[in-house]
C-alpha positions in Angstrom: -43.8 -15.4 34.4 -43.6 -15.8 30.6 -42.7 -11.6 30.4 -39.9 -12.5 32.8 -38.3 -16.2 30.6 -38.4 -14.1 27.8 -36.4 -11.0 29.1 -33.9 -13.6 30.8 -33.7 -15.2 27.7 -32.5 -11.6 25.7 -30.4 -11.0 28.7 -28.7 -14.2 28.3 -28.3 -13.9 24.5 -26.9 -10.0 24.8 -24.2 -11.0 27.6 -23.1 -13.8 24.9 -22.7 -11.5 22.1 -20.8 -8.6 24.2 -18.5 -11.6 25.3 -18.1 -12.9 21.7 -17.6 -9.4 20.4 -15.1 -8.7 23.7 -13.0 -11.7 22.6 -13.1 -11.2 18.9 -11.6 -7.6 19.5 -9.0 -8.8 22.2 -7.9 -11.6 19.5 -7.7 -8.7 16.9 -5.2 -6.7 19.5 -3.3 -10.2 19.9 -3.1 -10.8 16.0 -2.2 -6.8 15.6 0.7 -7.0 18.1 2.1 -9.9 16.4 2.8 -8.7 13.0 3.7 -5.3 14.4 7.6 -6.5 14.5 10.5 -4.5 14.5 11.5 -3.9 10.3 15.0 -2.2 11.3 16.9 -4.8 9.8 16.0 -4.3 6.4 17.7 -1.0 5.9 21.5 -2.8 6.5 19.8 -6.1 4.6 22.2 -6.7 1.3 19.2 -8.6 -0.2 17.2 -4.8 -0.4 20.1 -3.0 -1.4 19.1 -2.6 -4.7 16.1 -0.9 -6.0 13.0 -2.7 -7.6 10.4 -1.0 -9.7 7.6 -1.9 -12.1 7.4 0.5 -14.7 4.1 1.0 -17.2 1.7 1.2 -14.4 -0.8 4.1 -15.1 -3.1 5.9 -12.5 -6.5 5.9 -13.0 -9.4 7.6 -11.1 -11.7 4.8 -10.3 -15.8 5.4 -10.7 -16.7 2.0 -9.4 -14.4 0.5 -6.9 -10.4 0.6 -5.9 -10.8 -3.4 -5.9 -12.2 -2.8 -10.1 -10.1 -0.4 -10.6 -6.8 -2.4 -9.3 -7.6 -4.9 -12.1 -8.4 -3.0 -14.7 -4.8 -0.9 -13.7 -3.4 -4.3 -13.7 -4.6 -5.1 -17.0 -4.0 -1.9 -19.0 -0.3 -2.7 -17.6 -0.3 -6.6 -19.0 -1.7 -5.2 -22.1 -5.5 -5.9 -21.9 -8.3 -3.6 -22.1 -10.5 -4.8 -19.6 -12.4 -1.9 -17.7 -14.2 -1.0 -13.9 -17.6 -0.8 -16.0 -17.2 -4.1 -18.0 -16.5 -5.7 -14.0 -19.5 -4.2 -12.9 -21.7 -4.7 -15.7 -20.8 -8.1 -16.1 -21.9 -8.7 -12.4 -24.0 -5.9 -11.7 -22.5 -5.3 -8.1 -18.9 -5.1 -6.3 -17.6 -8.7 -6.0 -14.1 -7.8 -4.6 -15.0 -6.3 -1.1 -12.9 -9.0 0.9 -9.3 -10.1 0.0 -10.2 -14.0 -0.9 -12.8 -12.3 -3.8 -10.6 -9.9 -4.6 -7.8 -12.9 -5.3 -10.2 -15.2 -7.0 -11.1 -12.5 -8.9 -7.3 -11.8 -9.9 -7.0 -15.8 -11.1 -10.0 -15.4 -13.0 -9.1 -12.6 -15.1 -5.6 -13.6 -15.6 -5.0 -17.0 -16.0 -1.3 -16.8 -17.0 -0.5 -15.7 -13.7 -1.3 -17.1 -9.7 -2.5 -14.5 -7.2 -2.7 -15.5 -3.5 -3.8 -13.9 -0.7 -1.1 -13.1 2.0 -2.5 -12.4 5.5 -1.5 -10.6 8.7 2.2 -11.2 7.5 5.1 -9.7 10.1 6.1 -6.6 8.8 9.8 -8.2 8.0 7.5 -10.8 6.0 5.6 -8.0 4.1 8.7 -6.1 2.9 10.4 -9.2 1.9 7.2 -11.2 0.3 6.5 -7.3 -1.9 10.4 -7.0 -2.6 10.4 -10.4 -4.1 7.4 -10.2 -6.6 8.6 -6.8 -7.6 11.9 -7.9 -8.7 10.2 -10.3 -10.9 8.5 -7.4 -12.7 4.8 -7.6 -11.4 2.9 -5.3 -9.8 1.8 -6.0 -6.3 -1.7 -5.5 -5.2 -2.4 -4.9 -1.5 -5.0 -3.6 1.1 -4.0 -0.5 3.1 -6.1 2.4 4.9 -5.7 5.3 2.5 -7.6 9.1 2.6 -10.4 10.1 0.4 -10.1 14.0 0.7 -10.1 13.5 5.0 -11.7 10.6 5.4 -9.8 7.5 6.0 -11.2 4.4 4.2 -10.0 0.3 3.3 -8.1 1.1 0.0 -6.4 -1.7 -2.4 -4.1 -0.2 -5.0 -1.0 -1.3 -6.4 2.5 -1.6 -5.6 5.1 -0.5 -8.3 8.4 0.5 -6.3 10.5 -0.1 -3.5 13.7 1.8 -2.7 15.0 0.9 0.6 18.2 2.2 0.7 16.4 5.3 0.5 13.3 4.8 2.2 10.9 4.7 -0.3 7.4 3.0 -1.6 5.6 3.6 -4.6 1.9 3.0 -4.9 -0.1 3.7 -7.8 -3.8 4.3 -6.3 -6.9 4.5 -8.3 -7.9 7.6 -6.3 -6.0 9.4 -9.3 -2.2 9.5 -8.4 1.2 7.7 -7.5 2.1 7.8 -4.0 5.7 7.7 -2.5 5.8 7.3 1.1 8.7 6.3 3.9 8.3 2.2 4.7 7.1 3.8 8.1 4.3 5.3 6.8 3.5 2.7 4.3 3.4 -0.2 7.4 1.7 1.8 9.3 -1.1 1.9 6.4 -1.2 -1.5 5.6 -1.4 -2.4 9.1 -4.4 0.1 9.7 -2.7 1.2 12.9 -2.8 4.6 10.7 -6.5 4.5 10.3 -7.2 7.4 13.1 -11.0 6.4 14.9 -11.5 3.9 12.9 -15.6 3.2 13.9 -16.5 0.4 15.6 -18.0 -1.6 12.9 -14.9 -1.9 11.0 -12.8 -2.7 14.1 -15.2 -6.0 14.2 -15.4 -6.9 10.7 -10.9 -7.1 11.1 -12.2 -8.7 14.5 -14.8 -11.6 12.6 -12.3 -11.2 9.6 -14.2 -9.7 6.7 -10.8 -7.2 6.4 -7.4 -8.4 7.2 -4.3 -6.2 8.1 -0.6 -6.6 6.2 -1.7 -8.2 3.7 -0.8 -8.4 0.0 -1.4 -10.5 -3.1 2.0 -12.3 -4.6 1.1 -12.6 -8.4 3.2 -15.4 -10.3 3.7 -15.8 -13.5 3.0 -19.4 -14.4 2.7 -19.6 -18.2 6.2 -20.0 -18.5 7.0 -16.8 -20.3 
């Protein structure tokens, strides 16, 4: 009889974590269809008819982490010097897997500006939230699936450019190079729905949270220069 509580009892506790895990993923779908809106607008927008571009941002070919790499491409390009390796020593791991570490992060290392965290924005919301922190001169971080030789991983790099008029996005991305990709392609990135098989443990950690899709970090200048 005991044998028999025990297996009803793992039976019971299974069926609840398929049905948690069921829901989680069909919230996910929800969520994705939401911010999946129609960005057509923007092409015959006056506010986008003029070009915005960060210049001085420099590639580099990260040996720690894209989320290192990001900051120390951020601060090269504010006219710091810190590195992936001082990150990494000073911690002695990754700290910036997730988007809210990866902001507080941000704040911490550069206290004369104000990053925050912009999640599961529309794609209309994306385009205008990037457009706007570009034409104040700032780079744009942001999380988007990108390739490593054919494998498809969760990428942040930075955002330099936007050109819509001629439907164009510049990325500097710490794999080594400068990307410039149709707005298509780039929303299709940043909402993952580019990321081809993506396994099933990352479909839960977007499903519990741990990753987010569109989303960006607006950095503000706040030291009143």
């Amino acid at each position: 009889m005991a044998l028999k509580k025990v297996i009803r009892i793992i039976l019971i506790v299974l069926g609840l974590l398929v049905a948690v895990t069921a829901g989680a993923l069909i919230r996910l779908e929800i969520r994705t269809g939401r911010i999946l809106t129609d960005y057509a607008s923007i092409f015959e927008n006056e506010k986008y008819g003029t070009p915005v571009c960060v210049e001085g941002v420099e590639a580099i070919t990260m040996d720690v982490s894209c989320g290192y790499a990001c900051i120390e491409m951020f601060s090269a390009w504010n006219g710091g010097h810190l590195t992936e390796e001082d990150l990494y020593n000073e911690y002695g791991r990754v700290v910036t897997s997730t988007g809210d570490r990866f902001s507080e992060e941000m704040n911490k290392r550069f206290p004369q500006y104000t990053t925050s965290i912009r999640k599961y924005l529309t794609n209309t919301e994306l385009i205008d939230a990037a457009y706007e922190n570009l034409a104040e001169g700032i780079p744009v971080p942001f999380e988007w699936a990108a390739r490593y030789g054919d494998v498809w991983t969760l990428h942040y790099s930075l955002l330099t450019g936007m050109d819509i008029p001629n439907d164009k996005v510049t990325a500097v991305n710490p794999y080594g190079y400068v990307e410039e990709i149709s707005v298509e392609e780039f929303l299709r990135r940043t909402s993952f729905e580019a990321f081809e098989n993506m396994p099933l443990y990352l479909r839960l950690a977007f499903a519990v949270g741990v990753f987010e899709k569109n989303t960006i970090f607006t950095v503000v200048r706040t030291d009143g220069r």
